[in-house]
C-alpha positions in Angstrom: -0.1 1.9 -30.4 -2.0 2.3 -27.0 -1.0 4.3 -25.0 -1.0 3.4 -21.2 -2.0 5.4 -18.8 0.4 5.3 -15.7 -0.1 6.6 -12.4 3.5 7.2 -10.4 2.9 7.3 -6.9 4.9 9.9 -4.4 4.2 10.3 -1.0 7.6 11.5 1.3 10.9 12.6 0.6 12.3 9.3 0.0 9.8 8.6 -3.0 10.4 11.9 -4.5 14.0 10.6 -5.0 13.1 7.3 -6.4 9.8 8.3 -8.9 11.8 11.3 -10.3 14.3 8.9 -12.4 11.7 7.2 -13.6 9.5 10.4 -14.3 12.4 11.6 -16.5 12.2 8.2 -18.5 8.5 7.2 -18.9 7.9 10.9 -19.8 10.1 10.7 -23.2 8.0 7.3 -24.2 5.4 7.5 -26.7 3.5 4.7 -25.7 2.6 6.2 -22.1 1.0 9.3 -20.7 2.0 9.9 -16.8 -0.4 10.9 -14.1 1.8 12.6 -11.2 0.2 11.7 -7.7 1.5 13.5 -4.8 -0.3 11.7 -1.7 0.5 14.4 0.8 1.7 12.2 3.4 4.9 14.4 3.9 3.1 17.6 4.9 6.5 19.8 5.2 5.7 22.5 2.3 9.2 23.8 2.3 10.9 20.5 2.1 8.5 18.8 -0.5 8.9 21.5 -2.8 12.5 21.8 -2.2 12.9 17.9 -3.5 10.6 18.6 -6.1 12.5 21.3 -7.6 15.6 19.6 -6.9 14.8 16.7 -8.9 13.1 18.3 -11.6 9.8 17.4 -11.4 6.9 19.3 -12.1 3.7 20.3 -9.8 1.5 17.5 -9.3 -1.2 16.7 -11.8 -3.0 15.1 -8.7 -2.6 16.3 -5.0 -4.0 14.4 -2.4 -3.5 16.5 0.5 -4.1 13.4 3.5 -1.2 15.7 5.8 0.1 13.9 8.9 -2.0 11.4 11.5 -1.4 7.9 12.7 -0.2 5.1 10.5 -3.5 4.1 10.5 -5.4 7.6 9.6 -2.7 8.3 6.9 -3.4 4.8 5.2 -7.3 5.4 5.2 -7.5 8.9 4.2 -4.7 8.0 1.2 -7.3 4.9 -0.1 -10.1 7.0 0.8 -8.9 10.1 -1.7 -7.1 7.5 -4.1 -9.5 5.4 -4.2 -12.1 8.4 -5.8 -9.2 9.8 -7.6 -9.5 6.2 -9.7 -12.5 5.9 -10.0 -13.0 9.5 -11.3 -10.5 9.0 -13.9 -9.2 5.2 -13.9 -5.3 4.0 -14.8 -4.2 1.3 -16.5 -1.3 0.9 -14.4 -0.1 1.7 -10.7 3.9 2.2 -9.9 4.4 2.4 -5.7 7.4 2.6 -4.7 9.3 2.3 -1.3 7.7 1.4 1.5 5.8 4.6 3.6 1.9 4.4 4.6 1.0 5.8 0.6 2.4 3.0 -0.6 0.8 -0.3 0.8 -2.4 2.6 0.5 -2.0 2.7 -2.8 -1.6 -0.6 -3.8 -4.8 -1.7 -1.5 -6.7 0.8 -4.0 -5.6 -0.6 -7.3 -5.5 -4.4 -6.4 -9.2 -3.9 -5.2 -10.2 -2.1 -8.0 -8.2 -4.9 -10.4 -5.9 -1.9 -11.9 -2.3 -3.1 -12.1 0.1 -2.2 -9.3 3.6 -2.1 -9.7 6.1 -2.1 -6.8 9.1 -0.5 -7.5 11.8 -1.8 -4.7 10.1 -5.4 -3.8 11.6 -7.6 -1.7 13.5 -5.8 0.9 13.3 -7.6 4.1 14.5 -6.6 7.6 12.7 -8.9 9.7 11.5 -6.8 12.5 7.6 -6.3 12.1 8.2 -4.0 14.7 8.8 -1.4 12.1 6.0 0.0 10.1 7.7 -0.2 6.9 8.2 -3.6 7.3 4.6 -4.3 7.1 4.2 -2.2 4.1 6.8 -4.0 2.3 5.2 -7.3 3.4 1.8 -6.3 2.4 2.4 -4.0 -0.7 4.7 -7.4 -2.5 1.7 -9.7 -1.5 -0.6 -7.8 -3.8 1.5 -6.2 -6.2 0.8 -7.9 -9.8 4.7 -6.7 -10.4 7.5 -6.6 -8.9 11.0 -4.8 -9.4 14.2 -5.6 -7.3 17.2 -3.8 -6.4 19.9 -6.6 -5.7 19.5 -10.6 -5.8 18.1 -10.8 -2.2 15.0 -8.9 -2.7 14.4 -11.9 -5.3 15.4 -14.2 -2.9 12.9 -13.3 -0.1 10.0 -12.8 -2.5 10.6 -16.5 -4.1 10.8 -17.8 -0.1 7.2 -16.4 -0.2 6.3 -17.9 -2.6 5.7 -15.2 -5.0 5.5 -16.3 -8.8 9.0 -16.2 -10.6 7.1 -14.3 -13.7 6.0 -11.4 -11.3 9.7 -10.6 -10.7 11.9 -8.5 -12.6 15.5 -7.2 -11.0 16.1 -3.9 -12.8 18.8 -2.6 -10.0 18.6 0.3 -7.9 16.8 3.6 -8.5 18.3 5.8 -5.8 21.8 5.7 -7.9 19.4 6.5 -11.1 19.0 10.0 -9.0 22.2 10.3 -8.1 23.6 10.0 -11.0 20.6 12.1 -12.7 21.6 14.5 -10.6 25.5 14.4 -10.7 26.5 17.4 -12.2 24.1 20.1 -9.9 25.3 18.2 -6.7 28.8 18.7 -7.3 28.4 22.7 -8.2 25.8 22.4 -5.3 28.4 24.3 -2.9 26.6 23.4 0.3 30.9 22.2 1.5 31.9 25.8 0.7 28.9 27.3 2.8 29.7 25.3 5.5 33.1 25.3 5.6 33.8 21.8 5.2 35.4 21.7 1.8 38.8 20.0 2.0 38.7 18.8 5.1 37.8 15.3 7.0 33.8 15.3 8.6 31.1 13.3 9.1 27.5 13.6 8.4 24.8 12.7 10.8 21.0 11.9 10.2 18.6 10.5 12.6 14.7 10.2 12.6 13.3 6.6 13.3 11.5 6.3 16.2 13.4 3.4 18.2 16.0 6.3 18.2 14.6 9.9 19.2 11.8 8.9 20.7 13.5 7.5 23.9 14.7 10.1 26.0 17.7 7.5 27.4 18.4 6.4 23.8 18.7 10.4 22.1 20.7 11.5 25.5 23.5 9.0 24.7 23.5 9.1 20.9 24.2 13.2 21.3 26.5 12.0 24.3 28.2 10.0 21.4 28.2 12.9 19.0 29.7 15.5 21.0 32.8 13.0 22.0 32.8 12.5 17.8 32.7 15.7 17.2 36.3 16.5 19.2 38.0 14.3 17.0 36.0 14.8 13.7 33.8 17.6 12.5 30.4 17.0 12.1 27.2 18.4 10.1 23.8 17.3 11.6 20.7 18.3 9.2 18.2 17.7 12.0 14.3 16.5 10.6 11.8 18.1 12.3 10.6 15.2 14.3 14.2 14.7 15.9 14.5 18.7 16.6 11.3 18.5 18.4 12.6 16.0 20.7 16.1 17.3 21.3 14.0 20.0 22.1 11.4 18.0 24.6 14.3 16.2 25.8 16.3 19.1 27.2 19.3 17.9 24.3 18.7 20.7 21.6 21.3 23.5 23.9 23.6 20.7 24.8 23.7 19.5 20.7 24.0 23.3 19.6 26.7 24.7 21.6 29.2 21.6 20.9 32.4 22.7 19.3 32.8 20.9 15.9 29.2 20.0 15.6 27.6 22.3 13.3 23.5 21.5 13.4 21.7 22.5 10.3 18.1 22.8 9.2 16.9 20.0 6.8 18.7 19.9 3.1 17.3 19.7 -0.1 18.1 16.6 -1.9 20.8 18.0 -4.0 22.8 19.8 -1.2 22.8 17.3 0.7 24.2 14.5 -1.4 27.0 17.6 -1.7 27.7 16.7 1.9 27.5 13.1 1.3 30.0 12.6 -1.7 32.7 14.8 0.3 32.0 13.1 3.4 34.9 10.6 5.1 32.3 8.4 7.0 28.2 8.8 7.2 26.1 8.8 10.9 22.2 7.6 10.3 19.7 5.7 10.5 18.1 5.8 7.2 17.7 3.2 4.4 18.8 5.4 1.1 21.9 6.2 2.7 22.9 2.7 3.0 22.9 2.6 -0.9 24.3 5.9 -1.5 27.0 5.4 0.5 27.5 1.8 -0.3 27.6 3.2 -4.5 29.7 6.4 -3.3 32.6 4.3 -0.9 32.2 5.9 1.8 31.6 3.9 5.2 28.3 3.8 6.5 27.6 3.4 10.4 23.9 2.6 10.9 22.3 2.8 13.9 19.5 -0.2 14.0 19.1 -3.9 14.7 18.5 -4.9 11.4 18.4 -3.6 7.4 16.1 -4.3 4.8 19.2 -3.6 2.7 22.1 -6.4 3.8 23.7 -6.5 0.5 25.0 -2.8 1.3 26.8 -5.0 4.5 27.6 -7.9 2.7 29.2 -6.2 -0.7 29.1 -2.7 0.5 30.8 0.0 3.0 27.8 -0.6 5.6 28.0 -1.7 9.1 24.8 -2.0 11.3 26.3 -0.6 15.0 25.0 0.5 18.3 25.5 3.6 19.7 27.6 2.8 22.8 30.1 1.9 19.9 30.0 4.8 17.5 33.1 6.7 19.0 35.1 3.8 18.7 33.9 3.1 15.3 34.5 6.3 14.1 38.1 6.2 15.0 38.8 3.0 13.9 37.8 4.7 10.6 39.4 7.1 10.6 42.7 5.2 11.0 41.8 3.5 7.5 40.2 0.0 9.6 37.5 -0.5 6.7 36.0 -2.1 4.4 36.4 -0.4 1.1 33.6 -2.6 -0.7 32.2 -2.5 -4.4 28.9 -1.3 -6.2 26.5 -4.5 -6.5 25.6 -5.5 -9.6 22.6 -3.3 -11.8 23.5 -0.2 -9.4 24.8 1.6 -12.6 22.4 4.4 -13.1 20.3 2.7 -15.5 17.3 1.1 -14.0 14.3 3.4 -14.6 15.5 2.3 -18.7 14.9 -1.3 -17.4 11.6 -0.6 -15.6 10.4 1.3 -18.8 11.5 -1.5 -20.7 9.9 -4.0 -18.7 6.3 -1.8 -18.3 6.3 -2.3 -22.2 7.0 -6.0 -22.6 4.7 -7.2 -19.8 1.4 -4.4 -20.8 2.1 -4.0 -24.3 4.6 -6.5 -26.2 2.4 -9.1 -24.4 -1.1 -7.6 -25.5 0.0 -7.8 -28.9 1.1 -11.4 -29.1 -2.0 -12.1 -27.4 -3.8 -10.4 -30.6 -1.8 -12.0 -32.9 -2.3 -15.3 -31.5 -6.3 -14.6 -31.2 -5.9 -13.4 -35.2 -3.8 -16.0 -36.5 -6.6 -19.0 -34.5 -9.5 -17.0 -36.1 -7.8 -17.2 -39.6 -7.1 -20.6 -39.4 -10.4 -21.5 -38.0 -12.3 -19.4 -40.9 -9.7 -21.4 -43.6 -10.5 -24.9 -41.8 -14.4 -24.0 -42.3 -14.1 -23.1 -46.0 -11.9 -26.2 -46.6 -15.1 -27.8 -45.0 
């Protein structure tokens, strides 16, 4: 059998999570061989390596090295170094997944080089082009030759696109692959004990998106919020360097630090942190994994933005999308039990990175192969229709 050669695409701390599941299961097929691409885009040394190690993944076989610039300077430099990398030594397959500046790069490299490209978590939607990612996901799922879904409305907003039926394949979520991967280590992680959280009720904050610490007005009252929380119910806030540096701009970093109850924390690797998580009674953030995690975990989720590319985590999960002029009285309606308790959505079992695997081989190989067969058996019967001649 051929083997294909596969290129998995990781680029920030969010993709490290999702490609390592899938890592772990193309890596015990025969029929592939894996080509590790780390873009570079997430220049933080410490932290990359931290999720890396984490997750069990090895070095790189290919390292970029594109580092930090505009949206637009990180999406040319990753084609520009990509783009060589595939020509050097050319894939029969690219897998993207997410939705950061590597990935709509990525895919911009492979379609116009006619390689396969894979998106792995197509068809999330928000609906605010205001936000970079949105773009990407727009973008990456117009040119991706395949695409894999995480719940029924990714299918549902790629079909209203008018993307072909065949190109879509729902295989589930990969963030609960990692979780789950990763089960045993986070629970003997410890990171409750350090902190001096185990037993007890606290929340969990995370911030970093733009529309939120990059506003002086908007940061002032979310840590205005936090320290009223934090009276009430302790809180652990691993702060990402981008939001640190404007606490710090802002005049907000003493303020945040000296609040009784609020312990802040420098950024966690992957596995301590889900530590935090699963122990957690209600989660603070802004980010998109979360809203799964959480939504998989039971735990309630307050997220502070307009919209999510993720509404099944509010429609079957423990989500709520919330401003922050109403996080304190959130958080104690919570805490007196006023929640939604939810239920996992279906495929979030752990088990999609077997599905993509399975589906890489039916659509690249299992198809090849019938092809052959088909051309073998028409040149057989043509050569037996001659000689009846």
């Amino acid at each position: 059998m051929k083997q294909l050669r596969i290129d998995l695409i990781a680029a920030a701390r969010p993709n490290f999570m999702k490609i390592a599941p899938l890592f772990h299961e193309l890596q015990r097929q025969s029929w592939c061989q894996l080509r590790l691409v780390h873009t570079g885009q997430h220049y933080d040394k410490n932290m990359s390596e931290a999720f890396f190690s984490d997750l069990g993944l090895p070095r790189p076989d290919l390292h970029l090295g594109v580092g930090s610039g505009s949206h637009a300077e990180q999406t040319a430099n990753v084609m520009l170094s990509y783009e060589q990398a595939c020509t050097t030594d050319r894939p029969d397959l690219i897998i993207v997944v997410g939705d950061v500046n590597s990935t709509i790069a990525c895919a911009l490299v492979g379609s116009k080089l006619h390689i396969t490209v894979a998106h792995l978590e197509a068809g999330l939607r928000s609906r605010d082009r205001r936000m970079p990612e949105e773009i990407n996901r727009l973008v990456t799922d117009t040119i991706a030759d395949i695409l894999w879904t995480p719940s029924p409305d990714g299918d549902e907003n790629l079909a209203a696109e008018g993307v072909a039926q065949e190109k879509v394949t729902r295989v589930g979520n990969i963030m609960i692959d990692s979780y789950e991967l990763m089960r045993e280590r986070i629970e003997q992680s410890g990171q409750r004990q350090k902190l001096g959280l185990e037993g007890r009720d606290y929340g969990v904050v995370t911030l970093h998106r733009p529309s939120n610490v990059d506003s002086p007005a908007t940061l002032a009252e979310l840590v205005n919020q936090l320290t009223d929380i934090a009276r009430q119910l302790p809180l652990v806030f691993p702060v990402h360097p981008r939001t640190r540096k404007n606490l710090e701009t802002f005049s907000l970093w003493k303020k945040l630090t000296q609040t009784t109850g609020l312990q802040v924390i420098d950024p966690l690797g992957y596995v301590d942190f889900m530590n935090l998580v699963r122990g957690a009674r209600l989660i603070l953030t802004d980010s998109g994994g979360i809203q799964e995690e959480t939504t998989y975990l039971g735990i309630p989720c307050l997220t502070l933005r307009d919209t999510t590319e993720r509404p099944v985590t509010i429609t079957e999960g423990t989500n709520q999308l919330i401003t922050a002029a109403r996080l304190k009285a959130v958080v104690e309606q919570i805490l007196q039990g006023q929640w939604t308790k939810g239920r996992k959505p279906e495929l979030w079992d752990g088990h999609t990175a077997t599905r993509v695997a399975a589906d890489i081989r039916r659509r690249m190989l299992d198809s090849q192969r019938a092809d052959s067969t088909e051309v073998s058996s028409g040149v057989a019967a043509e050569k037996r229709a001659l000689g009846q001649a």
